[in-house]
C-alpha positions, 0 to 999 in steps of 0.5 A: 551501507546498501541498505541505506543506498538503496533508500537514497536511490529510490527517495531520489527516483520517486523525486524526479519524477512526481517533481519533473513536471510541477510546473504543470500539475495541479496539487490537491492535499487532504488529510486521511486516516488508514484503519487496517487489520492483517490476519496470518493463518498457518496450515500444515504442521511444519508452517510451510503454507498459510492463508493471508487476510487483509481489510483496510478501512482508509478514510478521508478527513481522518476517519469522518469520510470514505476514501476506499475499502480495500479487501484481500486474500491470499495463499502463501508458500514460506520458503527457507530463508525467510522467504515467501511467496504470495497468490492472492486476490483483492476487492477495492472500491475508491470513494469520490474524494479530495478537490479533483474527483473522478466524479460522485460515483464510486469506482470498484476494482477487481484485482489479482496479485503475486508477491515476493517477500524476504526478510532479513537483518543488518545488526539490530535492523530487521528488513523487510522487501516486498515485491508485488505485482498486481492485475487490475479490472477497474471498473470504468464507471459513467460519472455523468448519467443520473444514477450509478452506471457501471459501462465495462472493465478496463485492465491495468498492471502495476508493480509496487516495491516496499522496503520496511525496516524496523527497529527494537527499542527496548530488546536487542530484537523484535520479540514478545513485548518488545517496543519497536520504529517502523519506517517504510517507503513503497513505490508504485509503477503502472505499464502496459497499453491502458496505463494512461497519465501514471506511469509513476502511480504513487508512492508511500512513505511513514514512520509508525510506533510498534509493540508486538505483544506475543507471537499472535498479535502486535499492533503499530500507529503512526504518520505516513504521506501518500503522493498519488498521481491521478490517471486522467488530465484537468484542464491539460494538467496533471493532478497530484493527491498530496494525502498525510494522514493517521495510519493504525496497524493491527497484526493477528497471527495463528501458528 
């Protein structure tokens, strides 16, 4: 019953407050596909440490279109109890798309991050609760000038909390070549002075197929929606991103 209290209280958090202000917001869907490739490197013999690798190729109208390139690398230190914890560094480029775009440039972003991940089980389902936080150098770029011209960084911070729970289906736990569900929902808050308009920044939430082949590799398809609310007003509204879209996970381990 926690476990599914704790969804409730979020779904119902993430409602208030993308919902607080609809009447003054500007709704703005798109379908999108997010193609993404995580890589696990164990270092060490006892597997106390690893390097992460990160690349997710998220496309707008599926796939015909850019949306963003997302890039990151990590060190990770694995804790007893299922528990790690993560440095790491990450690369983004956001693609102008959708009706209300920042303009025709494209914005590149810098971006540190640590998290906390422990995995646990309540019977049959295996959890997952990842919690990150991250520093941003956006680059703030001049939408107006006749050619591309990036004029400073500006620094944000946000913190971001998923809980994923996945469920064996044709095992009674997720091993090798088990079929498995997958759902997840990740809330995502900005603070500090430059946070602007999105204190609430996004969230995500989906509902994907799996099947872990061996210990090194196991793949996942399946839907997922994307509510962003976007930093700067239009016309003295906000402007909410309503993204469905395709999600492919492909999962690569070396013990």
């Amino acid at each position: 019953m926690t476990v599914f209290r704790k969804i409730l209280t979020l779904s119902i958090l993430t409602l208030f407050i993308t919902n607080n202000s609809f009447c003054q917001r500007l709704r703005d869907p798109n379908i999108i596909g997010w193609y993404n490739a995580f890589g696990t490197i164990y270092t060490g013999k006892k597997h106390k440490t690893s390097v992460w690798l990160e690349y997710q190729w998220r496309r707008d109208n599926i796939i015909t279109n850019w949306q963003q390139s997302l890039t990151r690398v990590g060190l990770q230190y694995h804790f007893k109890n299922n528990v790690s914890a993560l440095l790491g560094y990450g690369y983004i480029v956001t693609f102008p798309y959708g009706d209300y775009p920042a303009g025709p440039y494209h914005i590149p972003e810098h971006r540190i991050f640590e998290q906390l991940v422990w995995n646990g089980n309540v019977g049959r389902i295996a959890l997952n609760h990842r919690l990150r936080l991250e520093q941003r150098f956006l680059g703030k770029v001049n939408q107006s000038a006749p050619e591309y011209t990036r004029t400073e960084w500006i620094y944000l911070n946000r913190v971001r909390y998923q809980l994923r729970a996945a469920v064996p289906i044709n095992r009674k736990k997720i091993e090798n070549k088990t079929f498995y569900a997958v759902t997840f929902d990740e809330i995502f808050i900005g603070f500090g002075k430059n946070v602007n308009q999105n204190i609430f920044d996004q969230n995500r939430i989906g509902l994907l197929a799996g099947y872990q082949y061996n210990k090194i590799l196991r793949g996942e398809i399946g839907v997922f929606n994307q509510t962003v609310q976007q930093a700067a007003l239009i016309a003295g509204k906000q402007v909410y991103q309503y993204n469905n879209g395709l999600m492919l996970n492909v999962f690569i381990t070396k013990p």
